[in-house]
N, C-alpha and C positions, 0 to 999 in steps of 0.2 A: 827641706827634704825634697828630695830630686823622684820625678818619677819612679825610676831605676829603683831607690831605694825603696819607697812605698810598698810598690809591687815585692818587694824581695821579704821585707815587715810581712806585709799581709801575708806572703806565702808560707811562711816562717810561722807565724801564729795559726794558721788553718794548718799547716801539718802538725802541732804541736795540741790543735785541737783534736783531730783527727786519731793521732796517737794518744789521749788523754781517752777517747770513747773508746778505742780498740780494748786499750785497757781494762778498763770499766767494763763493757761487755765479757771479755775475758775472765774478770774477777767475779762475774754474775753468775756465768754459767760455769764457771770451778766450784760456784758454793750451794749451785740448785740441782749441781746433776744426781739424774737417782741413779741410783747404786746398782748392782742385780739382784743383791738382796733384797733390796729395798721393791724393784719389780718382779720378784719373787713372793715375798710376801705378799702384794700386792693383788698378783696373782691365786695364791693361795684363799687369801680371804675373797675372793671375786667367787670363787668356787666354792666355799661355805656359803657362798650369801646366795648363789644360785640353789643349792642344797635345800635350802632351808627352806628357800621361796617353794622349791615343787615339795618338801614336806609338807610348808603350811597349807599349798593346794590342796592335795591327799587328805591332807587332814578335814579339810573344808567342804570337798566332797564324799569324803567317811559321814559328818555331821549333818551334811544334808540329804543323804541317802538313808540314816537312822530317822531323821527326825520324821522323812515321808513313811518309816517302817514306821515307825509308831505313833502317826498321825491314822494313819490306815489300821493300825490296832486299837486305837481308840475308836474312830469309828466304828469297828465290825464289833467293837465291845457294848457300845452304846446303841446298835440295832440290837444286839442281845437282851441288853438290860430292856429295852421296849417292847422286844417279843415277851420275855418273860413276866411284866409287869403287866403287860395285856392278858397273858392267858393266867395269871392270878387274878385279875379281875373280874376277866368269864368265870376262872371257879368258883373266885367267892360268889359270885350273881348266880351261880349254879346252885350252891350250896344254900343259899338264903332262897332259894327257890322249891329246893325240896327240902328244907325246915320247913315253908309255909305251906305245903301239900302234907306233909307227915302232921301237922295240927289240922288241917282242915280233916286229913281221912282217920286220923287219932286225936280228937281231942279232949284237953285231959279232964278226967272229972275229979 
């Protein structure tokens, strides 16, 4: 095999490579291209999923806004219950105070 020919083989086989990958790539992106449906949908669902996301925000600051509402009413409930429980304590100690004057200035016979 003569120079001449070599070169002419090789060149012969690189375009024939060449031509075999053009193909190939060709047959790639014939069978991955998306559609517009397909980036449509795509689309579509991209915007429910944003949707959703500043729902479950909202929602998440709904839940932490209540929860400090009703963290702050149990609070103001539970100084309640201790003022209350205080001044039944002074009554009863009231009350067991003047029992024990009403025997001392009436006692019974």
């Amino acid at each position: 095999m003569s120079r001449t020919e070599f070169i002419i083989a090789t060149a012969i086989i690189l375009f024939v490579a060449f031509c075999m990958g053009w193909f190939a790539n060709w047959l790639i992106h014939r069978f991955t291209r998306v559609s517009k449906s397909d980036v449509g949908e795509l689309e579509r669902m991209a915007q429910e999923l944003h949707e959703a996301e500043e729902t479950r925000d909202q929602a998440i600051t709904y839940l932490q806004q209540r929860e400090a509402e009703l963290t702050n009413q149990i609070s103001q409930t539970e100084a309640e219950l201790n003022a209350a429980m205080e001044g039944l304590r002074d009554a009863r100690h009231e009350a067991e105070e003047l029992r024990a004057y009403i025997e001392r200035v009436h006692p019974t016979q």
